[in-house]
C-alpha positions, 0 to 999 in steps of 0.5 A: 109271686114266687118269681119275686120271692125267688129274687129275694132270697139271695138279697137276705140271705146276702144281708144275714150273712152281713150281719153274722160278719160283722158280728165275726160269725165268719163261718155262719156268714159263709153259710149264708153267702154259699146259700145264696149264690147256690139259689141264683141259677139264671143269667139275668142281668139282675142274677149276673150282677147279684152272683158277682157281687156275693162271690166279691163278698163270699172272698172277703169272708173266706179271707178274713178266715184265712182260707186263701185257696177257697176265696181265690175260687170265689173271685174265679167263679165271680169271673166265671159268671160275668164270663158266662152271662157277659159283663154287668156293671157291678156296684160295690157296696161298703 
């Protein structure tokens, strides 16, 4: 249902922006992760932990493009949301 593909969206949008990363297409992997984190509204468990980890990664991104006031709002609005939907145990992927 659209349910699911709702849950999806924000996982590829997270893994294509993986991709132009790695490929140092910063500005389309911002693009990429911006989308994503705008299409998580809920505060599941699932949207609170998958909101964090794609700010954790939006800053890495931001970073590496040397936008330092704009990765420090991502790692604010990572807090905001565990703040918000209470703590999720995060997982770090590499």
């Amino acid at each position: 249902g659209s349910g699911k593909q709702t849950r999806e969206l924000p996982k590829r949008l997270e893994s294509l922006a993986e991709i132009y990363a790695a490929n140092n297409k910063l500005d389309l992997a911002e693009q990429q992760l911006q989308k994503a984190v705008a299409s998580l509204e809920e505060c599941s468990e699932f949207e609170a932990a998958l909101a964090e980890r794609i700010y954790q990664s939006l800053a890495v991104v931001l970073l590496k493009q040397k936008k330092l006031k704009d990765a420090e709002s991502a790692i604010r609005k990572a807090i905001a949301v565990a703040e918000r939907c209470g703590e999720v145990d995060v997982a770090t992927s590499s």
